[in-house]
N, CA, C and O atoms as a GROMACS GRO file, in nm:
protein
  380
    1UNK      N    1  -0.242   1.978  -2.067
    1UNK     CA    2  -0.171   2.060  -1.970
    1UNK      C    3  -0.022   2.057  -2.003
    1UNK      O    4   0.049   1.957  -2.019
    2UNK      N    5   0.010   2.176  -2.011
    2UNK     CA    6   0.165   2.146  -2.027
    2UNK      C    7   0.260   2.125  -1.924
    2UNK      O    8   0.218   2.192  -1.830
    3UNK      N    9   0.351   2.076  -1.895
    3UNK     CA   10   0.442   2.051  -1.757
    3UNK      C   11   0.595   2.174  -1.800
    3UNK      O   12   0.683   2.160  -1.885
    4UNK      N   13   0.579   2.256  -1.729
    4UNK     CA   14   0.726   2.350  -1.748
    4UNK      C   15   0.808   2.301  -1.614
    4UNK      O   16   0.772   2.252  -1.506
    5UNK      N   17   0.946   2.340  -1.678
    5UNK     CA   18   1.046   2.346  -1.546
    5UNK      C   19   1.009   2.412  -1.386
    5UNK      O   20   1.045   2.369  -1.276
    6UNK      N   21   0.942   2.508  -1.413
    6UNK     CA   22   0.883   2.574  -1.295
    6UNK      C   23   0.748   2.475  -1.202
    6UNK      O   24   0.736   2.467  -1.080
    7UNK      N   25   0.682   2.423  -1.286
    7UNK     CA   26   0.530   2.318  -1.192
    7UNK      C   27   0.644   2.194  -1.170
    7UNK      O   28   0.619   2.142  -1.061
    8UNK      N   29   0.753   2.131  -1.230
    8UNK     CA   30   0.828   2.016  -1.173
    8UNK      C   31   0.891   2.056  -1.038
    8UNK      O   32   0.905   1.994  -0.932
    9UNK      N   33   0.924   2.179  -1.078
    9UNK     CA   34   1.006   2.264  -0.927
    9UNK      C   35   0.940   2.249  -0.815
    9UNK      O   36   0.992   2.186  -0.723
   10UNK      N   37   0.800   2.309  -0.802
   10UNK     CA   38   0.710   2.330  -0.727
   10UNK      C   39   0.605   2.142  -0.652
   10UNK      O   40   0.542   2.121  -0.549
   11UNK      N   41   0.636   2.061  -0.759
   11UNK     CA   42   0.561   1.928  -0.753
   11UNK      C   43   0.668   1.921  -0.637
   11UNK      O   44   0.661   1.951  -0.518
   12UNK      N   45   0.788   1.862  -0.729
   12UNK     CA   46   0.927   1.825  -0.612
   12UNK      C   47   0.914   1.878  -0.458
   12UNK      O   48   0.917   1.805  -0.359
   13UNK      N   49   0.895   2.043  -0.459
   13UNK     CA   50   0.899   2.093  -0.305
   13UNK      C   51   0.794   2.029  -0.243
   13UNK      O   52   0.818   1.971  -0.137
   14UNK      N   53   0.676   2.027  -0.293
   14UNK     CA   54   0.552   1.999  -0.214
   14UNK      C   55   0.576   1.855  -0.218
   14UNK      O   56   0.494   1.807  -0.139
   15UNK      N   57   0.661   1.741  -0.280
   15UNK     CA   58   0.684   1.612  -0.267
   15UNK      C   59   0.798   1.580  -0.149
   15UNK      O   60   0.808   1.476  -0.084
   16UNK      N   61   0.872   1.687  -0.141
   16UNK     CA   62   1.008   1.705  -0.089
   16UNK      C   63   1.113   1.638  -0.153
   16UNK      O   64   1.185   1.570  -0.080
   17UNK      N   65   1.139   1.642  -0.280
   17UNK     CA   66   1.206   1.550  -0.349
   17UNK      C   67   1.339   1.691  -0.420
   17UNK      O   68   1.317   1.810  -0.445
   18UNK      N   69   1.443   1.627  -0.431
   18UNK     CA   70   1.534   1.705  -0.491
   18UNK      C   71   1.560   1.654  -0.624
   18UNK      O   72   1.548   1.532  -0.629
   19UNK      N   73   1.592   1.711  -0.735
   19UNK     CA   74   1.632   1.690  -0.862
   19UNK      C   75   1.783   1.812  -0.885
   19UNK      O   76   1.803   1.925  -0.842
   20UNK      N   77   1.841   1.746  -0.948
   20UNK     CA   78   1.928   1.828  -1.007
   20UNK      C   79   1.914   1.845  -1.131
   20UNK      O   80   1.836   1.762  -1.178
   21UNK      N   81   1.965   1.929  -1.220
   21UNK     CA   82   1.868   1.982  -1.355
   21UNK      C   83   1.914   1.930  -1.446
   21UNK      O   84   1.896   2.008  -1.540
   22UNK      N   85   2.010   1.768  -1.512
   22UNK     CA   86   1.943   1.663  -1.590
   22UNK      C   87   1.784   1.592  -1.545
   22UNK      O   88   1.689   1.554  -1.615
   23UNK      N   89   1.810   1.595  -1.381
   23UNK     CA   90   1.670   1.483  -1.386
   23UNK      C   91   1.528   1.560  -1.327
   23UNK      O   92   1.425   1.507  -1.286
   24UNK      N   93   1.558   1.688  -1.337
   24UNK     CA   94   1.447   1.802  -1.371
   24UNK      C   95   1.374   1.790  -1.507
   24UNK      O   96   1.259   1.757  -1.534
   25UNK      N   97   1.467   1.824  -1.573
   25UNK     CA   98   1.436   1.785  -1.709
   25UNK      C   99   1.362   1.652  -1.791
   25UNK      O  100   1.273   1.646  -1.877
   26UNK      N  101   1.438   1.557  -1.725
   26UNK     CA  102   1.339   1.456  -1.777
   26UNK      C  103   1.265   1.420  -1.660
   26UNK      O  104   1.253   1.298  -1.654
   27UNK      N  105   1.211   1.480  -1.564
   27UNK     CA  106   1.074   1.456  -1.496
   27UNK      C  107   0.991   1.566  -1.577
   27UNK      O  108   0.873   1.547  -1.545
   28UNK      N  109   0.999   1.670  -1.665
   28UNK     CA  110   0.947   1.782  -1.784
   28UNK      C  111   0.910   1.626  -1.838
   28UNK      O  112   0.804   1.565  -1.823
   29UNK      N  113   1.038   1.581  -1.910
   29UNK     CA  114   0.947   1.529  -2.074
   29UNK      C  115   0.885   1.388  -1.987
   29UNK      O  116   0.792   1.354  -2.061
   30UNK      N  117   0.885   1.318  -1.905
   30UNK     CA  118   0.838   1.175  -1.800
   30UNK      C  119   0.701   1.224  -1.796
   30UNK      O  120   0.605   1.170  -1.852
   31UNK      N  121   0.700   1.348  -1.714
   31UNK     CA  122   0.521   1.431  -1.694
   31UNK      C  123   0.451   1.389  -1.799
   31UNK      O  124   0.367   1.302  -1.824
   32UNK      N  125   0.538   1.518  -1.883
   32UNK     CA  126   0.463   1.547  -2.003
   32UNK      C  127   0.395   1.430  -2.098
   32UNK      O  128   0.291   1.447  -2.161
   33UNK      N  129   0.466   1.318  -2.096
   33UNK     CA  130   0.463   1.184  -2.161
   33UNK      C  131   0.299   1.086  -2.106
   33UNK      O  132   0.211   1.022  -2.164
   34UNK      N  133   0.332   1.124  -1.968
   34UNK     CA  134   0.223   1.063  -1.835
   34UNK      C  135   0.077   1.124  -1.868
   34UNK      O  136  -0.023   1.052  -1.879
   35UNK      N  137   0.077   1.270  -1.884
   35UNK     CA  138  -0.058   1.373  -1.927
   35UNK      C  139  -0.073   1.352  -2.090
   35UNK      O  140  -0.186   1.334  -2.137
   36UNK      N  141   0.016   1.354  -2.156
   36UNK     CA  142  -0.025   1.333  -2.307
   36UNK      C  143  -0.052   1.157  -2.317
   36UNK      O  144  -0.128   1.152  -2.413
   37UNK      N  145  -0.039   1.066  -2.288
   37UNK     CA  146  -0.138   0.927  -2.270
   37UNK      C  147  -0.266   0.948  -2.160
   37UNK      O  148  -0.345   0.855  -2.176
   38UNK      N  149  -0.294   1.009  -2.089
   38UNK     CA  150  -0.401   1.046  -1.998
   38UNK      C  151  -0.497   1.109  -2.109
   38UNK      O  152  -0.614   1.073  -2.118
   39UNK      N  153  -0.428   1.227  -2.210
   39UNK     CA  154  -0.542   1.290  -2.304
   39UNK      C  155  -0.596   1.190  -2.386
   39UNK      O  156  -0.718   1.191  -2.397
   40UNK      N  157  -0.495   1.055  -2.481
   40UNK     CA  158  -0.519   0.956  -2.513
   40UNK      C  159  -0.647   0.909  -2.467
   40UNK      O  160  -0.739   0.924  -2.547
   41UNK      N  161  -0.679   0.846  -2.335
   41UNK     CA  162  -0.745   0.794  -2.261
   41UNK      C  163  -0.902   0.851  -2.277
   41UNK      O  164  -1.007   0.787  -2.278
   42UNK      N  165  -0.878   1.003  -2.289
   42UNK     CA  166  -1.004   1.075  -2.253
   42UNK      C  167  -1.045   1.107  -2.371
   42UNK      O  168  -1.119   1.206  -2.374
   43UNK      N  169  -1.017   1.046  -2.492
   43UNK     CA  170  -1.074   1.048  -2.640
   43UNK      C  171  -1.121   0.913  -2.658
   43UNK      O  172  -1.163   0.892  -2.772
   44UNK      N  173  -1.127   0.810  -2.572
   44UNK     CA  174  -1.180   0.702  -2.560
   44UNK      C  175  -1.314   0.685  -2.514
   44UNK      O  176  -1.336   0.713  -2.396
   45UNK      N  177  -1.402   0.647  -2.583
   45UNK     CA  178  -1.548   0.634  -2.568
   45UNK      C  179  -1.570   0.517  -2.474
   45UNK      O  180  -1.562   0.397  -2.500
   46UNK      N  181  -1.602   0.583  -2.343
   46UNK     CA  182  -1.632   0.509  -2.249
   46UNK      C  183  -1.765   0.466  -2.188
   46UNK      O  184  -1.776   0.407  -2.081
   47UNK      N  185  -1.866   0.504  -2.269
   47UNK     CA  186  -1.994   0.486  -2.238
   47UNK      C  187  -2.059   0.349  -2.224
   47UNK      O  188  -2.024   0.258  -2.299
   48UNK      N  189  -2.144   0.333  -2.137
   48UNK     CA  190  -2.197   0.205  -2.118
   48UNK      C  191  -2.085   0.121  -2.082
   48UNK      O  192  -2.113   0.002  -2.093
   49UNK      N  193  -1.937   0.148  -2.032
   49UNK     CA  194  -1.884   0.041  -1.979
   49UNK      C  195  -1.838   0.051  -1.820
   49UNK      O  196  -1.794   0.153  -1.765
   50UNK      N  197  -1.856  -0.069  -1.763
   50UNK     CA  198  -1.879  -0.065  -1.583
   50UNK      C  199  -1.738  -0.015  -1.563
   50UNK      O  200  -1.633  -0.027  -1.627
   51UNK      N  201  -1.776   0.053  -1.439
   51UNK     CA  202  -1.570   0.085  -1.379
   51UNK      C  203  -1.538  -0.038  -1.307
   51UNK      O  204  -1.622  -0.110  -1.252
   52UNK      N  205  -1.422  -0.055  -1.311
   52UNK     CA  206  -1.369  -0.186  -1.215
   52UNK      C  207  -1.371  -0.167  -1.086
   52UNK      O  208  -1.376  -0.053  -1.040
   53UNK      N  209  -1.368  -0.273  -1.010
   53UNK     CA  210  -1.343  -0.261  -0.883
   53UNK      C  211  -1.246  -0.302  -0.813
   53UNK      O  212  -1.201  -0.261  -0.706
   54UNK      N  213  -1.203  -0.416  -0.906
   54UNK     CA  214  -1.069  -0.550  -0.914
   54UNK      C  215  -1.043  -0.582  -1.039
   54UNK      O  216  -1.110  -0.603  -1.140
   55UNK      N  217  -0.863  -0.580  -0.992
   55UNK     CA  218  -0.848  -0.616  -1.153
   55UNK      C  219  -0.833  -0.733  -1.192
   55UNK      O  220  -0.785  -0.763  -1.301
   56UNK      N  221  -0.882  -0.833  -1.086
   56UNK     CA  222  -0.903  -1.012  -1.117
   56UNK      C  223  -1.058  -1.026  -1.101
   56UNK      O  224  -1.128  -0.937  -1.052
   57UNK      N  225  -1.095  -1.116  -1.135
   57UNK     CA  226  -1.221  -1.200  -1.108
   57UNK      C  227  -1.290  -1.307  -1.019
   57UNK      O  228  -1.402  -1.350  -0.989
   58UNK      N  229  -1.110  -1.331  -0.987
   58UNK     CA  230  -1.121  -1.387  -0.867
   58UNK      C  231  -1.190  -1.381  -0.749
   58UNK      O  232  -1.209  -1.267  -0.706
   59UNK      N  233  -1.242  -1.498  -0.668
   59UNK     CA  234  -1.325  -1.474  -0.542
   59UNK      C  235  -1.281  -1.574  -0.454
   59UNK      O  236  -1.275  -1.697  -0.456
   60UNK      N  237  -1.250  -1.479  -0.372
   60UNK     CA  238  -1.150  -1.562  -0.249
   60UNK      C  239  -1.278  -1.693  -0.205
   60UNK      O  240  -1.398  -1.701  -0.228
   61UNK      N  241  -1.204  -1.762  -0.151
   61UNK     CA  242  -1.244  -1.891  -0.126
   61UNK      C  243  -1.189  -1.948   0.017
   61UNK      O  244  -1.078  -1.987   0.055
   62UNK      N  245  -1.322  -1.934   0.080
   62UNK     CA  246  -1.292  -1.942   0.269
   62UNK      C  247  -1.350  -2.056   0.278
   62UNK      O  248  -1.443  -2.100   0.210
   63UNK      N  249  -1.284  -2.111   0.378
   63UNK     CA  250  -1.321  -2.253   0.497
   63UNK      C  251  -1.402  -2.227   0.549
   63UNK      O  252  -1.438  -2.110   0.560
   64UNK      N  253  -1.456  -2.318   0.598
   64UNK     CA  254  -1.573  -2.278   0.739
   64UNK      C  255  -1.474  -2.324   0.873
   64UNK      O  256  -1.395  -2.419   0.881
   65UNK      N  257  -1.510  -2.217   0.976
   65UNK     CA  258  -1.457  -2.242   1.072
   65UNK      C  259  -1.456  -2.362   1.168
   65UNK      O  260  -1.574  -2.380   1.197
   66UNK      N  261  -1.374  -2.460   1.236
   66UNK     CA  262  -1.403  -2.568   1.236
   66UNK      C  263  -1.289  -2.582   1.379
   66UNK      O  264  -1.166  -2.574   1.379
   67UNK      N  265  -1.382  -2.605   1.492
   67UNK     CA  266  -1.355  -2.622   1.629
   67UNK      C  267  -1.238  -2.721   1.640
   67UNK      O  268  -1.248  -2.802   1.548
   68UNK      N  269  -1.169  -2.736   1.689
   68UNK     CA  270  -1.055  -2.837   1.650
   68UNK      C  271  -1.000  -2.840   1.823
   68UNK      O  272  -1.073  -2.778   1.900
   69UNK      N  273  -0.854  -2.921   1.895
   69UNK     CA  274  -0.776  -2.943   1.968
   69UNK      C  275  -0.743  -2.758   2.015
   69UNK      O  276  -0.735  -2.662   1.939
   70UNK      N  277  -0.736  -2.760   2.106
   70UNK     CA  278  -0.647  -2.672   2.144
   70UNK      C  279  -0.607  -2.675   2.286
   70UNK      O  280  -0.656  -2.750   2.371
   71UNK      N  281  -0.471  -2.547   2.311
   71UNK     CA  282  -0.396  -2.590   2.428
   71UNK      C  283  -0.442  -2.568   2.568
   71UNK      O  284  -0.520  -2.476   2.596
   72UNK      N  285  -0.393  -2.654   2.661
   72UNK     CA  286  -0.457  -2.624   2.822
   72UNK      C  287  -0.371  -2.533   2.886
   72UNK      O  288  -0.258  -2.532   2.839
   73UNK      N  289  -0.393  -2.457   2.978
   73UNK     CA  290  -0.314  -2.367   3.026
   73UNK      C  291  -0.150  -2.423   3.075
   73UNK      O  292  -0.053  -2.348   3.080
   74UNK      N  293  -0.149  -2.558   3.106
   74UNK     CA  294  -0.046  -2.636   3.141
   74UNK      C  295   0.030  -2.625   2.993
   74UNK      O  296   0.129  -2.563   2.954
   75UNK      N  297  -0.035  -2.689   2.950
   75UNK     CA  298   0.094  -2.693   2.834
   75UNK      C  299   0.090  -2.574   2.778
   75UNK      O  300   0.210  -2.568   2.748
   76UNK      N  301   0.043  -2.473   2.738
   76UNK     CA  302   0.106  -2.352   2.655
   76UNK      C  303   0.157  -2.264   2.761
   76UNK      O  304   0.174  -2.150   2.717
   77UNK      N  305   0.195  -2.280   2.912
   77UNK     CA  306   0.298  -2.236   2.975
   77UNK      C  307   0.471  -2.313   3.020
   77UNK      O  308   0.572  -2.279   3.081
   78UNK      N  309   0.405  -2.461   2.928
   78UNK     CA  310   0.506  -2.562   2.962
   78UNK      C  311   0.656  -2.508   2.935
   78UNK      O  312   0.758  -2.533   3.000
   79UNK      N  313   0.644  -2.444   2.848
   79UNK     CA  314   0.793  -2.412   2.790
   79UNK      C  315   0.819  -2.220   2.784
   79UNK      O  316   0.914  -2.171   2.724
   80UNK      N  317   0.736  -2.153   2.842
   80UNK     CA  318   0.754  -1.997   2.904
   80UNK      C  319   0.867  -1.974   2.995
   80UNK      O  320   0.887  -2.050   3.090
   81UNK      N  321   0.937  -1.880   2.971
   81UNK     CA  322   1.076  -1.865   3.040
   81UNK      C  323   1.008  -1.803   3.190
   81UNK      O  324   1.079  -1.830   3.288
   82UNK      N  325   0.913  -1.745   3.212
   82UNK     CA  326   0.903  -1.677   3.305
   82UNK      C  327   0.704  -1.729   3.288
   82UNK      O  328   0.640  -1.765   3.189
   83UNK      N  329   0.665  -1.710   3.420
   83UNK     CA  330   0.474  -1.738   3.420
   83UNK      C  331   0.463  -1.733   3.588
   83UNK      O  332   0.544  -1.779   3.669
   84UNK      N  333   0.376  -1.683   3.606
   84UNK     CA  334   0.297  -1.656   3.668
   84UNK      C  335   0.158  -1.712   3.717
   84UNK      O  336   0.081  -1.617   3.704
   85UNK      N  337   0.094  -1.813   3.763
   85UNK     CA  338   0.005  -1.926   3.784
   85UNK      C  339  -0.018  -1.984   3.666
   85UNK      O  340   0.025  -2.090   3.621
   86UNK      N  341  -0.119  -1.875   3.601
   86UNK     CA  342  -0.194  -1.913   3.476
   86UNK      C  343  -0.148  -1.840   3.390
   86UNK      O  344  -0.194  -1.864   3.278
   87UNK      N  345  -0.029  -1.707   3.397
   87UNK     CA  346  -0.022  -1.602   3.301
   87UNK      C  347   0.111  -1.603   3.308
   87UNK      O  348   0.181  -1.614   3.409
   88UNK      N  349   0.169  -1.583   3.102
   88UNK     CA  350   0.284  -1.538   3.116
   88UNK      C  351   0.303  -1.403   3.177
   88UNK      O  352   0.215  -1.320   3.201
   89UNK      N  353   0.430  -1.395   3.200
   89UNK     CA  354   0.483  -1.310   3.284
   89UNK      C  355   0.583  -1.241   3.151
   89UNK      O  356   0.656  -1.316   3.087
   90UNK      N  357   0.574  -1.085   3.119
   90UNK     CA  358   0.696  -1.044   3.029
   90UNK      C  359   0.695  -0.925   3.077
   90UNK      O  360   0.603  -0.876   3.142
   91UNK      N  361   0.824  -0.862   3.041
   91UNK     CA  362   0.880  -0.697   3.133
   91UNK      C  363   0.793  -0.588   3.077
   91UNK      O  364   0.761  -0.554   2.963
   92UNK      N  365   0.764  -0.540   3.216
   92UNK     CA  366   0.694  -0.408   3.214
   92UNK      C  367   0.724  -0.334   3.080
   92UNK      O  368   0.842  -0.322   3.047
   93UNK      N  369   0.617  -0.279   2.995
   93UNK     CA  370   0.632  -0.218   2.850
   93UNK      C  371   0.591  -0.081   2.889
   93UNK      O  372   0.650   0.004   2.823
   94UNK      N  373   0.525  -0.044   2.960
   94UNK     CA  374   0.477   0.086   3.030
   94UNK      C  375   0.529   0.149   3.136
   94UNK      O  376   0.557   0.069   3.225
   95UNK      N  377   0.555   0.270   3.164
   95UNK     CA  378   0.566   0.308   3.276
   95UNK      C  379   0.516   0.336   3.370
   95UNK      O  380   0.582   0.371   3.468
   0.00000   0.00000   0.00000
C-alpha cells in the first residue's frame, strides 16, 4: 500500500492530530516504513506455528486464601474523624 500526503492528511483528521508539513512528511516515509516491514512479515511462512497469547510463559502464582485477625467495629472507628454508632459518617456525595 502506498502512504501519500493526502491518506496522512485524512489519518491525522480522523485521529485529530495536527502536523505541519515537515512532520507530514515524515509520518509519509514513518507509514510507509511501518507497511513495507508488515509486507516483510507476510512473506514469512507461518504455517503450523501457534499464535501467542502472552508474550511470557509465565504463570502467575496465587496464595490460598487464608482467614486471618481482623478489625472489630470499635477499633476501625477508633480513629474516624466523624461516625455514627457503627458507621463512618462522610459528606453527602449526592444530591
Amino acid at each position: 500500500m502506498k502512504v501519500d500526503l493526502n491518506t496522512v492528511k485524512k489519518i491525522a483528521h480522523l485521529a485529530r492530530l495536527e502536523f505541519d508539513a515537515e512532520g507530514a512528511e515524515k509520518m509519509v516515509k514513518d507509514m510507509t516504513q511501518i507497511l513495507d516491514w508488515e509486507e516483510q512479515l507476510n512473506e514469512i511462512n507461518t504455517e503450523g506455528v501457534e499464535p501467542l497469547t502472552t508474550m511470557s510463559s509465565e504463570v502467575n502464582v496465587l496464595r490460598p486464601d487464608e482467614l486471618g485477625e481482623h478489625l472489630s467495629h470499635e477499633r476501625a472507628l477508633q480513629n474516624a474523624p466523624q461516625k455514627d454508632s457503627d458507621y463512618f459518617r462522610v459528606p453527602k456525595v449526592l444530591e
